[in-house]
Residue, then its C-alpha position, 0 to 999 in steps of 0.5 A: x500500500x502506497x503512502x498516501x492510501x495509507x494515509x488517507x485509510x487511516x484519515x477515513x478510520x478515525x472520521x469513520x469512528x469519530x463521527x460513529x460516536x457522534x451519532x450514538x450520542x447525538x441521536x442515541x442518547x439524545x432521542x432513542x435513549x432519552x426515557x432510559x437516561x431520564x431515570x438519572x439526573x445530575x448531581x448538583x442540577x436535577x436535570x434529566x440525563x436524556x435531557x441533558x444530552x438532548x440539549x447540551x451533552x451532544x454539542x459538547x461532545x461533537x466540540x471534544x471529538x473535533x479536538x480528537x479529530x485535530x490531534x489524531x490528524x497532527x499525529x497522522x500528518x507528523x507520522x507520514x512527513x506531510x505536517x505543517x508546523 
């Protein structure tokens, strides 16, 4: 396998894999899972776990996998010579 395909496969991987876990969160606890999750609340707040992720929970998560996404990417363009510093 030549560079670049590696390279580009392992690109595909991780957004394969970061934007899986944004789906479970966003839609699976946000909605699918939300009357499960509403049986716990916060510590501290009171508010309803599904309720919580339906609000606020996916859109810090999807900001946590966009830094992932940043290292992961700054690691693979170091590791393959194509790195911008």
């Amino acid at each position: 396998m030549s560079d670049s395909n590696a390279y580009w496969s392992r690109n595909l991987r991780y957004l394969g894999i970061l934007l899986s876990i944004w789906f479970v969160v966003s839609y699976g606890f946000g909605i699918v899972f939300v009357d499960a999750l509403n049986t716990i609340r916060i510590p501290g707040t009171g508010f309803k776990l599904g309720f919580w992720f339906a609000q606020q929970g996916s859109i810090y998560v999807f900001v946590v996998l966009i830094f992932v996404y940043a290292r992961l990417m700054n690691r693979l363009d170091r590791k393959f010579g194509v790195a911008e510093e």
